[in-house]
C-alpha positions in Angstrom: 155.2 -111.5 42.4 156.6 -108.7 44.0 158.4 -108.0 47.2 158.9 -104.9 49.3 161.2 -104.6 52.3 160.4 -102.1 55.1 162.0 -101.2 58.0 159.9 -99.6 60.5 161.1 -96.7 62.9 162.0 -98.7 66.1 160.4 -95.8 68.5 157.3 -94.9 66.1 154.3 -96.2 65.1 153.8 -99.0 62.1 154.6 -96.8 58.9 151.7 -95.5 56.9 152.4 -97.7 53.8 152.1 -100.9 56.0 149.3 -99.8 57.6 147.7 -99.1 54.5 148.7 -102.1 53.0 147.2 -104.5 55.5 143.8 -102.0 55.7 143.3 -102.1 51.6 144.6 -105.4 50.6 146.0 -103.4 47.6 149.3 -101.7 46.6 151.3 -99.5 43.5 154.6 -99.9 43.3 156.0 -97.0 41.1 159.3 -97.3 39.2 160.7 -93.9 39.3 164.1 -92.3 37.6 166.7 -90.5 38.7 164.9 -87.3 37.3 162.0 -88.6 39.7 164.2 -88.6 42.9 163.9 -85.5 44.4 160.2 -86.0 44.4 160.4 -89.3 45.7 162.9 -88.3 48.4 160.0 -85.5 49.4 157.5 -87.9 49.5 159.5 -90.1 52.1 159.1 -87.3 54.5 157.6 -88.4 58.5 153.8 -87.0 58.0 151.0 -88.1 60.7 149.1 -90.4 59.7 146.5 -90.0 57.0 147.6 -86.9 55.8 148.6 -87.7 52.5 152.6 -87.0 51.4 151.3 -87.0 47.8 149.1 -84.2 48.2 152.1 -82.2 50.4 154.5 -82.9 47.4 152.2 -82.2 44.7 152.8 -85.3 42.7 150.5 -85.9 40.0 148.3 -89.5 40.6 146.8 -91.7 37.7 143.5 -93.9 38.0 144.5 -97.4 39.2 143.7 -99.8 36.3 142.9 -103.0 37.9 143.3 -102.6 41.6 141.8 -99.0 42.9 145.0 -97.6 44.2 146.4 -95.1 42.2 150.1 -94.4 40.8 152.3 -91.7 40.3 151.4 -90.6 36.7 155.2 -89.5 36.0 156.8 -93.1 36.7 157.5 -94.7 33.4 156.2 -98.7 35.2 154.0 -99.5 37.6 152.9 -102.1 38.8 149.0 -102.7 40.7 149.7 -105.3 42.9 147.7 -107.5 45.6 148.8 -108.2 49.1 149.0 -111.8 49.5 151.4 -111.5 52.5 153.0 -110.1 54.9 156.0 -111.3 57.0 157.7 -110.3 59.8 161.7 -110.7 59.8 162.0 -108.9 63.1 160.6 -106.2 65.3 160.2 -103.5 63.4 160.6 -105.0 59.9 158.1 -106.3 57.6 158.4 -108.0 53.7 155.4 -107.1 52.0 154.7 -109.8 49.1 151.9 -109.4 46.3 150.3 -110.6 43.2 151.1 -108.2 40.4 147.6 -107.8 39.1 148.5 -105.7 36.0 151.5 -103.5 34.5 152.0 -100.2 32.7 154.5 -99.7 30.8 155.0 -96.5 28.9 154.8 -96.8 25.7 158.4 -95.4 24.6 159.7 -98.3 26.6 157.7 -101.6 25.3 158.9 -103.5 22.8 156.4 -106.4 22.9 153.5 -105.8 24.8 152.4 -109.4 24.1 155.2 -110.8 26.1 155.9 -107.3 28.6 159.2 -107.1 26.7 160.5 -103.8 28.0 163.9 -101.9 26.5 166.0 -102.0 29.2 168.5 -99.7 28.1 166.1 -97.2 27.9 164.8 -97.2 31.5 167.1 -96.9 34.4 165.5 -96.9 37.3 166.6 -96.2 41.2 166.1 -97.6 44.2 166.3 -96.4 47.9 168.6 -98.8 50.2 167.2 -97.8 53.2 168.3 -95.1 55.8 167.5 -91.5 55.5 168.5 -90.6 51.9 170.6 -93.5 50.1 169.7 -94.3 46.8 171.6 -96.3 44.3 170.9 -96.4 40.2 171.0 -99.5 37.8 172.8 -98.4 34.8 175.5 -100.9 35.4 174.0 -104.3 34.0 175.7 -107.2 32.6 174.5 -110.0 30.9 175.5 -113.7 31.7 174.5 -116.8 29.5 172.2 -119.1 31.4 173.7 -122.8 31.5 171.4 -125.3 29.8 171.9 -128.9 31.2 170.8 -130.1 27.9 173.7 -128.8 26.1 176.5 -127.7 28.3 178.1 -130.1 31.3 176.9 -128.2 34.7 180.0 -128.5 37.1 
């Protein structure tokens, strides 16, 4: 499963992605790099609606595999996902939730495509926090040993 938080503009219309959402029934999310984020900062840009911001900022699309809607070819994971519901938190602000219905991974980054084992250390990838232009990386992971009830007292 996969969940997307989006704050709509309080004084505009719903956003395009939404809208687009609820229409197909189907969505890509694309994992994109730092290297990627000038692009994907571009492609954030207010356009009316169905005029595409893909075609304004020249990014390359791949054929969807699975779910007809297709991906940025230059993000190293995506995932073809579909909509199986929609909430809304507020005025204004939706969570989008959806099946993933299948995953590409490229192939510099799988270690076990049995078991979507992906090195981690090899793919960093950013996220926007919201607001007009803040982004944050996750390079800075840690790893914590999961308790096991079996073997280790839980206090």
């Amino acid at each position: 499963m996969v969940a997307l938080g989006i704050l709509e503009h309080p004084e505009k219309s719903l956003k395009d992605t939404v809208r687009n959402i609820t229409e197909i029934g189907r969505f890509t999310v694309n994992l994109v790099t730092e290297e990627l984020a000038p692009l994907m900062n571009q492609t954030a840009t207010d356009l009316p609606y169905a005029q595409s911001e893909a075609d304004m900022a020249a990014v390359a699309l791949c054929p969807a595999a699975t779910n007809g809607v297709p991906g940025i070819a230059s993000s190293p994971v995506r995932l073809e996902c579909q909509l199986m519901q929609i909430i809304s938190t507020r005025t204004q602000q939706k969570i989008v939730l959806g099946e993933i219905l299948s995953l590409y991974v490229q192939d510099e980054l799988m270690i076990d495509p049995s078991t979507a084992t992906i090195e981690l250390s090899a793919h960093a990838p950013i996220a926007r926090m919201g607001g007009a232009g803040l982004y944050c990386r996750t390079i800075d992971r840690f790893n914590i040993t999961r308790a096991d009830s079996q073997t280790q007292p839980l206090d």
